[in-house]
C-alpha positions in Angstrom: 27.9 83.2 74.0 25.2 81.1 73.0 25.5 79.3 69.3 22.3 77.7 67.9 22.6 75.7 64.8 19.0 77.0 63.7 17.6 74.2 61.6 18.7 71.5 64.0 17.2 73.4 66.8 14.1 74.1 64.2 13.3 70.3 64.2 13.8 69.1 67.6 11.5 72.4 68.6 8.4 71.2 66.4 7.6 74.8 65.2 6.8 74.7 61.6 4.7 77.0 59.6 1.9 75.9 57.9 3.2 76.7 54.1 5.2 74.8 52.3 8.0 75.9 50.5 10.6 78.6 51.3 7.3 80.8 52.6 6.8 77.9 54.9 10.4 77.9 55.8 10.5 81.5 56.3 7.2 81.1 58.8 9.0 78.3 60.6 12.6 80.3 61.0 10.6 83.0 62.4 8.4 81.5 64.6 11.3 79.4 66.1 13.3 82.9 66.4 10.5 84.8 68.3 9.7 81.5 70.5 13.9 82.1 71.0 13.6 85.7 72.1 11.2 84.4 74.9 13.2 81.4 76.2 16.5 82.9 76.2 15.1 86.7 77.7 18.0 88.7 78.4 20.5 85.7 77.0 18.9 87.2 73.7 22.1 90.1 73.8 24.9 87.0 73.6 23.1 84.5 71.2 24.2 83.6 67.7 21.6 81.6 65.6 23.0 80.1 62.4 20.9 78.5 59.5 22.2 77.1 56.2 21.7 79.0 53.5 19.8 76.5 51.4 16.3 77.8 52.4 17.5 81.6 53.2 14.7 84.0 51.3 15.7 86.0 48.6 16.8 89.5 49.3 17.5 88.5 52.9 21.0 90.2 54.1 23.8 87.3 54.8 23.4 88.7 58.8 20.6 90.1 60.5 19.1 91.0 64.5 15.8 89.5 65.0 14.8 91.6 68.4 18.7 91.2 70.4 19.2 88.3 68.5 22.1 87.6 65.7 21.1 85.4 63.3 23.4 84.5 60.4 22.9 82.5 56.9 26.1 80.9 56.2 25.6 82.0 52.4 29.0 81.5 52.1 29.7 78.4 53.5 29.0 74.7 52.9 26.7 74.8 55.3 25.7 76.3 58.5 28.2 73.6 60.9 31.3 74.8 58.8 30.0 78.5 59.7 30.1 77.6 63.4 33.0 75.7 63.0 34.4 79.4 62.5 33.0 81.2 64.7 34.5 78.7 67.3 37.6 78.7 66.3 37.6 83.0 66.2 35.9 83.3 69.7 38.3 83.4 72.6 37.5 80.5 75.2 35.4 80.9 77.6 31.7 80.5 78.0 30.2 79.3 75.0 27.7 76.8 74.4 26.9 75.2 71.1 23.4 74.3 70.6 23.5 70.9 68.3 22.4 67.3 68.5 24.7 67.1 65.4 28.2 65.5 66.2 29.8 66.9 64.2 29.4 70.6 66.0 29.2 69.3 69.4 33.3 67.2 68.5 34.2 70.9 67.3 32.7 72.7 70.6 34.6 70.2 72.5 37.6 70.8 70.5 37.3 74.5 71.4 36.3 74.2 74.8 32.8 75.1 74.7 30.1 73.1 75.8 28.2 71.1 73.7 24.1 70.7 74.3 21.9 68.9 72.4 18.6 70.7 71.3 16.0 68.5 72.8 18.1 68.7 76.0 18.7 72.7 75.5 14.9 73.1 74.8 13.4 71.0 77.4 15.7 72.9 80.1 14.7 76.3 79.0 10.9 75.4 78.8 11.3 74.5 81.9 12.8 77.8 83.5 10.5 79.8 81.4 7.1 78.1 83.1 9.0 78.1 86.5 9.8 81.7 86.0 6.2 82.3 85.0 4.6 79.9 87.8 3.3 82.4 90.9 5.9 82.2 93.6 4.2 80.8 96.7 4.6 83.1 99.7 3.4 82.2 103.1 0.7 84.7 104.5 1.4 87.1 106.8 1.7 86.1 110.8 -2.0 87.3 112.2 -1.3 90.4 114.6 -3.7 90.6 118.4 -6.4 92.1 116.6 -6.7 89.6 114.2 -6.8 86.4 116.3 -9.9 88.3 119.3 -11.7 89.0 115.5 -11.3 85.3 114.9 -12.2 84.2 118.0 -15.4 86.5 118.5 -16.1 85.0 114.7 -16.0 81.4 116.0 -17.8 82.3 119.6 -14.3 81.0 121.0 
């Protein structure tokens, strides 16, 4: 399981909307949680993305999928860490990786025994794989057969 604190994540990605406000907030969450979808591809199914409920719209459902994605508000919470802080301590050990350069969530991920990552770190290794994903894999032409070296030698008078 993958645990994004979503505003901490927001920042160290740069994606902001161009309004201010809670609209701009709202374009901002979203464009960070579609630029999610594609970095994590099929990681999408086992990520939790939690944002304190300070700047979550009005109407907006406490819990919500964006594409595979879960994405909480912690409405009822303090903020979003104490929300994680929960879900770490309900989740059975095992693989789980907090996504915070906030210490206080990457002490309780240790605490728990999950594994701690800081978002510039996080994002930087999953741009990474995404372009090397995306980058053409090289692949060596094919050996020329009989036929294709006489052609190449009539070609070159040879």
């Amino acid at each position: 399981m993958i645990i994004i604190d979503g505003y901490n994540l927001l920042h160290a990605s740069g994606i902001f909307g161009d309004e201010r406000g809670l609209r701009g907030f709202e374009q901002s969450r979203n464009a960070l949680l579609n630029h999610l979808l594609e970095l994590l591809g099929p990681e999408a199914d086992r990520t939790l993305v939690v944002f304190d409920a300070t700047h979550a719209p009005d109407g907006l459902p406490a819990r919500l999928m964006h594409g595979r994605m879960r994405v909480w508000f912690a409405r009822e919470y303090p903020d979003a860490d104490s929300l994680i802080e929960e879900v770490l301590e309900d989740q059975p050990a095992g693989n789980r990786v907090v996504v915070s350069s906030d210490r206080r969530l990457q002490a309780a991920a240790r605490r728990c025994r999950a594994t701690p990552v800081g978002s510039d770190e996080w994002l930087k290794g999953r741009r990474a794989a995404l372009r090397a994903a995306r980058r053409p894999q090289e692949t060596k032409p094919p050996e020329p057969g009989p036929g294709d070296v006489e052609a190449w030698k009539r070609y070159f008078g040879v």
